[in-house]
Short mmCIF file of the C-alpha atoms (twelve columns), coordinates in Angstrom:
data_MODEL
# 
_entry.id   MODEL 
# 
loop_
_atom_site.group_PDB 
_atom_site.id 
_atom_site.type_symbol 
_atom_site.label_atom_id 
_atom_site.label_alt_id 
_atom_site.label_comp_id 
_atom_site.label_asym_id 
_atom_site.label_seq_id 
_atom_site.Cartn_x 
_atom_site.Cartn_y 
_atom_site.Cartn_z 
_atom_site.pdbx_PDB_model_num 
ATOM 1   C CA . UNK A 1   0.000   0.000  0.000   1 
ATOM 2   C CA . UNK A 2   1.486   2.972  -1.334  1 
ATOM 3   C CA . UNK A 3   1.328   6.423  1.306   1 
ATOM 4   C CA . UNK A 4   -0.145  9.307  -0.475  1 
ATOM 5   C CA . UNK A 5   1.802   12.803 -0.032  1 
ATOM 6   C CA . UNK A 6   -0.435  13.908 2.961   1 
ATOM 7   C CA . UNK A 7   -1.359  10.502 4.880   1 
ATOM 8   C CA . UNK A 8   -4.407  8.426  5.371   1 
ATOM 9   C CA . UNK A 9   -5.432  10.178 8.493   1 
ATOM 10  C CA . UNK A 10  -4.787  14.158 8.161   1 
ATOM 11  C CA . UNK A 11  -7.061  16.024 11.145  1 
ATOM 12  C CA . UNK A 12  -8.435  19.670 10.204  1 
ATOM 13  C CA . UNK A 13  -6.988  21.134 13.599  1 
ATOM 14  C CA . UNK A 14  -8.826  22.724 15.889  1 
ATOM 15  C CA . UNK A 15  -7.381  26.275 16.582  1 
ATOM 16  C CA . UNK A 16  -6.218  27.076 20.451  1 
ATOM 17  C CA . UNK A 17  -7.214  30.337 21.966  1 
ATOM 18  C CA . UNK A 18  -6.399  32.171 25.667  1 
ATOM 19  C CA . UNK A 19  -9.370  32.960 27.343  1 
ATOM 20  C CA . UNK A 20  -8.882  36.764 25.751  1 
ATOM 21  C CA . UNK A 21  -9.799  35.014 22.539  1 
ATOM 22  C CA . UNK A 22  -5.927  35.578 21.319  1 
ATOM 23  C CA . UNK A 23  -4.425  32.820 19.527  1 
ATOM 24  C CA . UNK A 24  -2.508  30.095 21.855  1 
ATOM 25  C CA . UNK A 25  0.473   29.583 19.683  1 
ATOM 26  C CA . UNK A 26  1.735   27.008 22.546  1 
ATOM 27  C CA . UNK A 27  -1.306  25.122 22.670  1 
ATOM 28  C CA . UNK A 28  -1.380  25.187 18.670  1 
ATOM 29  C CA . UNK A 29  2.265   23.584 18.798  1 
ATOM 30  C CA . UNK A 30  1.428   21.306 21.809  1 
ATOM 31  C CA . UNK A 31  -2.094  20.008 19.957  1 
ATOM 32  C CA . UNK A 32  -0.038  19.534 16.761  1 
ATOM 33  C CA . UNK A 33  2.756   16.649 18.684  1 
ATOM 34  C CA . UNK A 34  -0.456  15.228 20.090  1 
ATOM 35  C CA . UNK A 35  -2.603  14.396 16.750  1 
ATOM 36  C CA . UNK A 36  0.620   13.553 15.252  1 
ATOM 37  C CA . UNK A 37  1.287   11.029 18.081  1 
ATOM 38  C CA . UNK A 38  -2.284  9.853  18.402  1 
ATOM 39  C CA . UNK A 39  -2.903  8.506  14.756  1 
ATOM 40  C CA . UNK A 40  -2.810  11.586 12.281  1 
ATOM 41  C CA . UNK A 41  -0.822  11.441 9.241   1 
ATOM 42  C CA . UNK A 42  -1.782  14.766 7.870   1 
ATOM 43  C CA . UNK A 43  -2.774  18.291 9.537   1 
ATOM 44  C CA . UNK A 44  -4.880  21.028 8.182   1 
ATOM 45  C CA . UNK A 45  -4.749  24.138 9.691   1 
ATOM 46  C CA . UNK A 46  -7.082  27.081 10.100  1 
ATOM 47  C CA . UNK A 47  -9.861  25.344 7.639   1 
ATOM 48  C CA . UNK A 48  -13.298 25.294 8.649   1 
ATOM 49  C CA . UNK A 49  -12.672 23.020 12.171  1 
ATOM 50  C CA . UNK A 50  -9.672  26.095 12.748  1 
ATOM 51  C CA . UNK A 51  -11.941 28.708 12.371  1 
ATOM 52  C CA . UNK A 52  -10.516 29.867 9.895   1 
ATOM 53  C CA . UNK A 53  -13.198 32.515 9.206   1 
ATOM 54  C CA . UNK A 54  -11.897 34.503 12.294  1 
ATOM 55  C CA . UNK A 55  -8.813  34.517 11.743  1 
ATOM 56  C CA . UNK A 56  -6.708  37.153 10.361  1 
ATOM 57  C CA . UNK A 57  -4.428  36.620 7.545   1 
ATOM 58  C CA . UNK A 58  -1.217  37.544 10.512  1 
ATOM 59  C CA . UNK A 59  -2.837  34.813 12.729  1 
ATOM 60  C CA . UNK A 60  -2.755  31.921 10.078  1 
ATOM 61  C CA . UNK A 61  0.511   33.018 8.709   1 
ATOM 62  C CA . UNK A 62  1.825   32.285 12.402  1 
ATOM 63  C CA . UNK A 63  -0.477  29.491 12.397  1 
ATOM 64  C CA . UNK A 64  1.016   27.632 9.356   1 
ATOM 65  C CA . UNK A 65  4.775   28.658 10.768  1 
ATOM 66  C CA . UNK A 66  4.087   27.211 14.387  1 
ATOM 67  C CA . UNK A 67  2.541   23.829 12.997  1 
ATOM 68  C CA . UNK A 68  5.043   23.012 10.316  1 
ATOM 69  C CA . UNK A 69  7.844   23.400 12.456  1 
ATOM 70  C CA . UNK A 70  6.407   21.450 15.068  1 
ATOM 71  C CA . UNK A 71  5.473   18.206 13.645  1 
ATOM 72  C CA . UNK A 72  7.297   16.113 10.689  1 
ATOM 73  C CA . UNK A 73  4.186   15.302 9.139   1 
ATOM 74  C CA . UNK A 74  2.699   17.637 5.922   1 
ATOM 75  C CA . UNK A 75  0.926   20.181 6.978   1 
ATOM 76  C CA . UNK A 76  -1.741  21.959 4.620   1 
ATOM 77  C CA . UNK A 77  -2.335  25.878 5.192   1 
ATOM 78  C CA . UNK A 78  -6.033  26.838 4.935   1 
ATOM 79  C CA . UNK A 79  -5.208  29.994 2.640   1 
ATOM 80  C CA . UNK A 80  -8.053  30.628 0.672   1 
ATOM 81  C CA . UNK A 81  -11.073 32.115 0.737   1 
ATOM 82  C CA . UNK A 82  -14.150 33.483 -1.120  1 
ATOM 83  C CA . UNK A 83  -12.171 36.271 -2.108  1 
ATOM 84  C CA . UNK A 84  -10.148 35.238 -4.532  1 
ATOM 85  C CA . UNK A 85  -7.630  38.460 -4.958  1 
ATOM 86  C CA . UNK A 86  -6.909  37.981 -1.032  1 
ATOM 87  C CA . UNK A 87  -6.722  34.226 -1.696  1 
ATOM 88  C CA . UNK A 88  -4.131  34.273 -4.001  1 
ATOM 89  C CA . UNK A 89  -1.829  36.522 -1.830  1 
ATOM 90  C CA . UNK A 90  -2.667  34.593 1.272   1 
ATOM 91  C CA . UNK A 91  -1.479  31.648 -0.750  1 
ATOM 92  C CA . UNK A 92  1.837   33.083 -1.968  1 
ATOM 93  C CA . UNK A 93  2.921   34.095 1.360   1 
ATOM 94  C CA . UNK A 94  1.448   30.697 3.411   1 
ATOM 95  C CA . UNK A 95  4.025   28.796 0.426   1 
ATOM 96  C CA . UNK A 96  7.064   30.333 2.112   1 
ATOM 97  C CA . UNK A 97  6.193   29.295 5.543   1 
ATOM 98  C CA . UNK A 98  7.367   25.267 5.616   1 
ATOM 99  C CA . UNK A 99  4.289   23.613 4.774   1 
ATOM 100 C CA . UNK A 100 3.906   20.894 3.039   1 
ATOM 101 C CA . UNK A 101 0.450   21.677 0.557   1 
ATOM 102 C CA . UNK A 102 -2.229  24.360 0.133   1 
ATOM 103 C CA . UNK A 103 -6.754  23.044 1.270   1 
ATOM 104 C CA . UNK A 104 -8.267  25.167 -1.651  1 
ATOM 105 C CA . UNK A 105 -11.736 25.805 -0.728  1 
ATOM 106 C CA . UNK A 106 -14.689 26.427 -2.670  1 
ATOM 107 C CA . UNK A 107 -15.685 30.202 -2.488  1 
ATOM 108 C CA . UNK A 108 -18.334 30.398 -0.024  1 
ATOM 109 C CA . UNK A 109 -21.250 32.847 -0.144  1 
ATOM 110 C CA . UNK A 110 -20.671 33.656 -3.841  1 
ATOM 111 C CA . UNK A 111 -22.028 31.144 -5.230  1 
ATOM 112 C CA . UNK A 112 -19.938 31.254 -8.838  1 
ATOM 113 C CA . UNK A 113 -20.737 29.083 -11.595 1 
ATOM 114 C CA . UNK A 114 -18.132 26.284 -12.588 1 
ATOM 115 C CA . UNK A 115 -16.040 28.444 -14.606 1 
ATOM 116 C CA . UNK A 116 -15.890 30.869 -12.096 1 
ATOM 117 C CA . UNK A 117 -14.842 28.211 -9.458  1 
ATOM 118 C CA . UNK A 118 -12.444 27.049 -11.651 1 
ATOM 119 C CA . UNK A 119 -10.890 30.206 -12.388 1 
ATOM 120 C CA . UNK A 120 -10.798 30.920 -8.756  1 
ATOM 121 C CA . UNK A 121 -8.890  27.675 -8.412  1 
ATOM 122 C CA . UNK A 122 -6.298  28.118 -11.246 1 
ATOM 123 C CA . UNK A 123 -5.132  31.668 -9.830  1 
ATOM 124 C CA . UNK A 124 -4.719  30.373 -6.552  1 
ATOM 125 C CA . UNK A 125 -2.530  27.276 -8.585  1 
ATOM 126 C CA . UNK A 126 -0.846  29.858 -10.066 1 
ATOM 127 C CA . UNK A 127 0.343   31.396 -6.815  1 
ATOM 128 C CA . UNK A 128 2.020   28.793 -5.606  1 
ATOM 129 C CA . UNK A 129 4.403   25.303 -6.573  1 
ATOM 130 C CA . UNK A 130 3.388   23.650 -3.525  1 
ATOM 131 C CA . UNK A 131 0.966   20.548 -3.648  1 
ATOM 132 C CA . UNK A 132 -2.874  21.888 -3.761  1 
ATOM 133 C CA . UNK A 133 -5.629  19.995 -2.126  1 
ATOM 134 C CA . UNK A 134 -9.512  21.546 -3.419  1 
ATOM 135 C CA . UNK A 135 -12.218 21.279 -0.589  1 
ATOM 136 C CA . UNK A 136 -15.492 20.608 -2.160  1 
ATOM 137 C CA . UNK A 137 -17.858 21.705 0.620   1 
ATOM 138 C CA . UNK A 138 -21.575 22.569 -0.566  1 
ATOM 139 C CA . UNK A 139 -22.928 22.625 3.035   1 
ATOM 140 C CA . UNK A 140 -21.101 25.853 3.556   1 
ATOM 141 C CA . UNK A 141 -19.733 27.064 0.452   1 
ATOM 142 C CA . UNK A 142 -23.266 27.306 -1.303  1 
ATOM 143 C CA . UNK A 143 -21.790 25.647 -4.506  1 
ATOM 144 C CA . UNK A 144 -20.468 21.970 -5.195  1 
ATOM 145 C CA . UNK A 145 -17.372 21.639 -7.657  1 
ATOM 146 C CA . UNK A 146 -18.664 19.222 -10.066 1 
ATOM 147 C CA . UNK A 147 -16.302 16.337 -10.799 1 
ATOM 148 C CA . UNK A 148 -15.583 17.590 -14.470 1 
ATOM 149 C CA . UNK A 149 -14.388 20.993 -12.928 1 
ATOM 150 C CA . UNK A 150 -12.088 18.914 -10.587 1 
ATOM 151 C CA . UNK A 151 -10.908 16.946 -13.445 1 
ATOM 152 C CA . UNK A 152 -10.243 19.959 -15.611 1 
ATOM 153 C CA . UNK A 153 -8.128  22.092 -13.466 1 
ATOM 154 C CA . UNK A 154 -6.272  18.808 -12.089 1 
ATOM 155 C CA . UNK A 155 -4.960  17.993 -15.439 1 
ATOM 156 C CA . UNK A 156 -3.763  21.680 -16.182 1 
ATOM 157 C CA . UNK A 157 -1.897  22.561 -12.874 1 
ATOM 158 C CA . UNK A 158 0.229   19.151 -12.206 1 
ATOM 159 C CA . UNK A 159 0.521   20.246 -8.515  1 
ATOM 160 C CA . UNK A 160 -3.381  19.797 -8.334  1 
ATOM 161 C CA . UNK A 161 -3.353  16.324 -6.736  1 
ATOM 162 C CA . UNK A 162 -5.466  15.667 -4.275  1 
ATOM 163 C CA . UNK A 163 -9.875  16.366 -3.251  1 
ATOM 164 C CA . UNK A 164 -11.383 16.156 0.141   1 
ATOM 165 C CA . UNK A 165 -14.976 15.507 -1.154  1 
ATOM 166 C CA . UNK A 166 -17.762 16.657 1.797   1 
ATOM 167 C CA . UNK A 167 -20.335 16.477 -1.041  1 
ATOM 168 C CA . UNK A 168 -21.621 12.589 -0.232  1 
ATOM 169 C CA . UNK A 169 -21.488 12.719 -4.331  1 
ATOM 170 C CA . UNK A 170 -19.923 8.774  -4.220  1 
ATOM 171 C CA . UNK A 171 -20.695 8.662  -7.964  1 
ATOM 172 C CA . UNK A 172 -18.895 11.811 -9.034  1 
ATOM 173 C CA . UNK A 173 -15.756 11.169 -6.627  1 
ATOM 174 C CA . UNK A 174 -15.547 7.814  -8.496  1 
ATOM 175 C CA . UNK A 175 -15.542 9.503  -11.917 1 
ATOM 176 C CA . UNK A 176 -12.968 11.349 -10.837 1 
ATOM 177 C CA . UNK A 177 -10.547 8.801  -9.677  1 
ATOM 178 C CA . UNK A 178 -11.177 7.166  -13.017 1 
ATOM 179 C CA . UNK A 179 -10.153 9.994  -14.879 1 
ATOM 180 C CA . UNK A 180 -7.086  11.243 -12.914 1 
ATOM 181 C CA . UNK A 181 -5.863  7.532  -11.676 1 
ATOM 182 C CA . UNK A 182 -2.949  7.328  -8.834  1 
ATOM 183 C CA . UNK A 183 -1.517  11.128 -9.379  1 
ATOM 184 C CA . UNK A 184 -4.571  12.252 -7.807  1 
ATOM 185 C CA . UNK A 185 -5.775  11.437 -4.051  1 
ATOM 186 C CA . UNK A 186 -9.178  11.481 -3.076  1 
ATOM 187 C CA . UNK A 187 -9.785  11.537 0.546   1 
ATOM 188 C CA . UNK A 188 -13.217 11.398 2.540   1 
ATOM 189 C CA . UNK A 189 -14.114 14.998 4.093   1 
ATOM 190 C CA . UNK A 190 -17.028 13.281 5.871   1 
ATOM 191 C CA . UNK A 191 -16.049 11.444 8.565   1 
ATOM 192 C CA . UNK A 192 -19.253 9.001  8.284   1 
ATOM 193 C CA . UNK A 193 -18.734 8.371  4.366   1 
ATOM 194 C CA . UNK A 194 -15.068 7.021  4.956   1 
ATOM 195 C CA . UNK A 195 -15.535 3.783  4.016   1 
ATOM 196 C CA . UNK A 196 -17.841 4.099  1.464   1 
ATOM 197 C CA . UNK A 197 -15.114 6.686  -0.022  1 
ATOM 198 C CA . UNK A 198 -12.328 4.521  0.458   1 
ATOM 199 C CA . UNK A 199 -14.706 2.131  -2.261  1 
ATOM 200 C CA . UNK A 200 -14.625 3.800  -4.564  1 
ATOM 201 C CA . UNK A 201 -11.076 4.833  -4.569  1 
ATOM 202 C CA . UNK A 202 -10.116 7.375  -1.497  1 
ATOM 203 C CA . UNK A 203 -7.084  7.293  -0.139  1 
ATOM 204 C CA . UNK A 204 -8.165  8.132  3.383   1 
ATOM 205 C CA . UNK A 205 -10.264 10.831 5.433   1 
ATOM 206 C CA . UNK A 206 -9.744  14.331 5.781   1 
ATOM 207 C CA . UNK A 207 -11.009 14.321 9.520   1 
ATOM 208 C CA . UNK A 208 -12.659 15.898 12.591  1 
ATOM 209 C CA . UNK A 209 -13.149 13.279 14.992  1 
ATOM 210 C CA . UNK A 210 -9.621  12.437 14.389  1 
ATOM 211 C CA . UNK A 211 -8.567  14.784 17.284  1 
ATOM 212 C CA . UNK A 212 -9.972  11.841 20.004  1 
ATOM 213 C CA . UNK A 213 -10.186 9.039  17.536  1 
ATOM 214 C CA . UNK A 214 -6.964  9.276  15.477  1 
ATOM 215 C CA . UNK A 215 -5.850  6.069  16.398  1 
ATOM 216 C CA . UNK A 216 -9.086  4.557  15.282  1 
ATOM 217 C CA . UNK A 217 -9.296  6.237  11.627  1 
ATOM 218 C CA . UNK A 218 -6.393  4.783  10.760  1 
ATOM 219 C CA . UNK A 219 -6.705  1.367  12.129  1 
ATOM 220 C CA . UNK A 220 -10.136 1.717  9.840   1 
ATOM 221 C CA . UNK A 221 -8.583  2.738  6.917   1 
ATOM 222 C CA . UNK A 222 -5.343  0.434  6.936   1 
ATOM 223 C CA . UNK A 223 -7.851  -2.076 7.380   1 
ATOM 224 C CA . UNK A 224 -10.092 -1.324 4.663   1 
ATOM 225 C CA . UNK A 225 -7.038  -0.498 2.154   1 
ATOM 226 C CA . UNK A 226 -6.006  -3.892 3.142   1 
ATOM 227 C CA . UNK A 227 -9.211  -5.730 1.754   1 
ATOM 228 C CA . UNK A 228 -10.334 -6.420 5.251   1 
ATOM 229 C CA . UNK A 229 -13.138 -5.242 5.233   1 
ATOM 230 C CA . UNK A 230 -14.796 -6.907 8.725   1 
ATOM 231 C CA . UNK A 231 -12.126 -5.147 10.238  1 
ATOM 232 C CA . UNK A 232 -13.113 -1.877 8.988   1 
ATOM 233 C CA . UNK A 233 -17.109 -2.190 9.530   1 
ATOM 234 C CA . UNK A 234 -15.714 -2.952 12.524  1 
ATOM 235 C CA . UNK A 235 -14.004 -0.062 13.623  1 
ATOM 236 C CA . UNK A 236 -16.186 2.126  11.996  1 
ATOM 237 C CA . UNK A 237 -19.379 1.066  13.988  1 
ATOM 238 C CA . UNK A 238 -17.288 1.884  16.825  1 
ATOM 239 C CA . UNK A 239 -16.844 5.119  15.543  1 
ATOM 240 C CA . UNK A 240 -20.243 5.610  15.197  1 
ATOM 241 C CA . UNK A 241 -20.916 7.961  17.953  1 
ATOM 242 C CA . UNK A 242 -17.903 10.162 16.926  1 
ATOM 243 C CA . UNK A 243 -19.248 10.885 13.933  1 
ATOM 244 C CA . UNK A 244 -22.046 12.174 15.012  1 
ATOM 245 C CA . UNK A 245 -21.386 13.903 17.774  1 
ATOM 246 C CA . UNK A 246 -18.497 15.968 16.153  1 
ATOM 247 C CA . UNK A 247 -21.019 18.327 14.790  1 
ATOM 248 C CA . UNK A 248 -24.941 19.362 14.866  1 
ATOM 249 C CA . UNK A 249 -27.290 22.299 14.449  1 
ATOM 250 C CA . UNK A 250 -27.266 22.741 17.963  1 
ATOM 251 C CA . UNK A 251 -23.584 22.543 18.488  1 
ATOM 252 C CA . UNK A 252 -21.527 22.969 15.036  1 
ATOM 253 C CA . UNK A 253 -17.981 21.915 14.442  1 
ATOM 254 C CA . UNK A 254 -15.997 22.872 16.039  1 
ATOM 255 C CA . UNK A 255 -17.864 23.500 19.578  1 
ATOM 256 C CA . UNK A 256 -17.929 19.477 20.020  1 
ATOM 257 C CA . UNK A 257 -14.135 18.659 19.173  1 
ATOM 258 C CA . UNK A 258 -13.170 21.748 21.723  1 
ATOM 259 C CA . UNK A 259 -14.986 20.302 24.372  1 
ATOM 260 C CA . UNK A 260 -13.153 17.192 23.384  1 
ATOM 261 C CA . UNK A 261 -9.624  17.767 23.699  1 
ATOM 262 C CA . UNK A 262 -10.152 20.024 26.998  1 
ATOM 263 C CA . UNK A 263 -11.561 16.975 28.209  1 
ATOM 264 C CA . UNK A 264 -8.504  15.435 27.656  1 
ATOM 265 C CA . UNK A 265 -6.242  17.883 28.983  1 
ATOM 266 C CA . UNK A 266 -5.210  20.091 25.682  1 
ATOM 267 C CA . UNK A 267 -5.663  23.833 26.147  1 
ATOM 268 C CA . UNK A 268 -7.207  24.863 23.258  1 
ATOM 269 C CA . UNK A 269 -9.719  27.046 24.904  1 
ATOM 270 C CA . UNK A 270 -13.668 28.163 23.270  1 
ATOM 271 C CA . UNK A 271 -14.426 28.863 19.984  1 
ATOM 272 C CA . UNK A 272 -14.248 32.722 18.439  1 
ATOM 273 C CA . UNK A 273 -17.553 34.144 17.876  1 
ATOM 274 C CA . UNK A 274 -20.277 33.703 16.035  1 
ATOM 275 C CA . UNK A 275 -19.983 30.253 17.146  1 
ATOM 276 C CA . UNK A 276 -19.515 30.842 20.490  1 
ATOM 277 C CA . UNK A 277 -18.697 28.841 23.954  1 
ATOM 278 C CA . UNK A 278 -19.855 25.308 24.742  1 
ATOM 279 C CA . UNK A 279 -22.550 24.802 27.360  1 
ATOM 280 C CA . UNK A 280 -23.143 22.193 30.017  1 
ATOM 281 C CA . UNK A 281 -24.792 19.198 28.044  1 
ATOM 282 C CA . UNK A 282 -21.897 19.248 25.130  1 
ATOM 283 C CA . UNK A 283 -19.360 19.167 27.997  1 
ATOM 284 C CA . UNK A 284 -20.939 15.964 29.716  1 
ATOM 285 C CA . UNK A 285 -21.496 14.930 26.012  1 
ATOM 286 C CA . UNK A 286 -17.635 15.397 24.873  1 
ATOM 287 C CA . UNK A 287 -16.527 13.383 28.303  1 
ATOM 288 C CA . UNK A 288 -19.266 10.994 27.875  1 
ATOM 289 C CA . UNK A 289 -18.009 9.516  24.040  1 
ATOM 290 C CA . UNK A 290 -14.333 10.593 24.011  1 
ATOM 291 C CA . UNK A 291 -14.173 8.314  27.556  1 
ATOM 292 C CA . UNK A 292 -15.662 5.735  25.915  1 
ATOM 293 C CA . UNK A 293 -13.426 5.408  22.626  1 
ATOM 294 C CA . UNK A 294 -10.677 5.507  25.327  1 
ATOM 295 C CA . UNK A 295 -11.571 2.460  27.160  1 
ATOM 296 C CA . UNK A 296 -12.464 0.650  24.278  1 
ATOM 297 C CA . UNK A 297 -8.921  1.974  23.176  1 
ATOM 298 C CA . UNK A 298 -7.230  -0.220 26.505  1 
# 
């Protein structure tokens, strides 16, 4: 089994703050050795699970630098955004700071038509050499990439190789794997649809509940890259309750995965407004299923 250029397991980091709401550079740095120990492959930083909405461009800058130079594992930057202008120079400057790939994401809110999406994409490939993973995210950017827009812009920018596909579209992530073949990695970005993902030719998970369950993700997806498949239906019933407690209307990603790792001892502090600070029930929740993959865990 062949390792793809950003792992089988790579966890969209939560992003540590003080309890001013300033960045905890420490606690980034701290959280980073601890995924990286605890079954990640991979890191994303300030994406959607970073909060990477409110953040300032200075903040993820330091943000990129802190992670990549504390873990040996790739690290992608979450550069982009729906502004593409700001995107692109976000993107330049995040390629000079050691990490290992760029998470392009879908502009949100704009809702462009496919050649605008893939013009967005090509000037952000042409603002960097670095490795370029696109986010296809309807549920919050407003738009899906369709899989002949994917195709397109992987097969004119080289260092387009990889798709974390939160669409559930199994039919148009398989067309694309066709098309593209072993240059191009398709990972899961819904923790839930891993396995059925990994059928139809992902490479792993781009993940949330990672941050507690690392070691399970990719015990599930060796398993099911193996052929064994009992092993992974397995392992992934037993993530079952991860999955969906990692995010709901009631408590979005990433209130649950804060709650989480405070639970076990990581100082990442509450999420930045608008989403806010977790309450009472998602604290007993968080201590309630993270204890549980922990015994199970021996």
């Amino acid at each position: 089994m062949t390792s793809p250029r950003f792992g089988h397991v790579v966890t969209a980091m939560v992003t540590p703050f003080h309890r001013d709401g300033s960045v905890n550079f420490d606690g980034t740095a701290e959280l980073a050795h601890y995924l990286a120990a605890h079954g990640s492959d991979g890191l994303v930083v300030a994406g959607s699970t970073g909060e990477g909405t409110a953040l300032s461009d200075e903040e993820k800058l330091e943000l990129f630098r802190v992670v990549a130079s504390a873990v040996t594992i790739p690290v992608l930057a979450g550069s982009t955004s729906s502004d593409t202008a700001r995107s692109v120079a976000l993107t330049a400057a995040a390629s000079t700071t050691g990490v290992a790939g760029i998470l392009c994401t879908t502009p949100a809110y704009a809702r462009p038509s496919q050649t605008g999406i893939a013009a967005h994409f090509s000037a952000v490939a042409e603002a960097t050499d670095l490795p370029i993973m696109l986010y296809d995210i309807p549920s919050r950017a407003g738009r899906k990439i369709a899989a002949e827009t994917t195709i397109s812009v992987a097969q004119r920018y080289t260092h387009v190789v990889a798709l974390k596909d939160a669409s559930g579209d199994l039919a148009g992530a398989a067309h694309v794997t066709s098309q593209l073949g072993d240059r191009f990695d398709l990972y899961s970005g819904d923790d839930a649809l891993t396995l059925p993902f990994i059928s139809v030719g992902a490479v792993g998970v781009v993940s949330v509940a990672a941050h507690w369950a690392g070691v399970e993700f990719a015990a599930m997806v060796r398993a099911a890259l193996a052929g064994d498949w009992s092993r992974a239906r397995a392992v992934n019933e037993a993530l079952r309750e991860s999955c969906a407690f990692e995010g709901s209307d009631a408590y979005p990603n990433p209130i649950p995965s804060k709650a989480a790792m405070r639970y076990l001892g990581l100082e990442v502090g509450e999420c930045r407004l608008p989403l806010g600070n977790a309450d009472e029930e998602i604290v007993a929740r968080a201590a309630s299923v993270v204890a549980a993959i922990v015994v199970a865990r021996g």
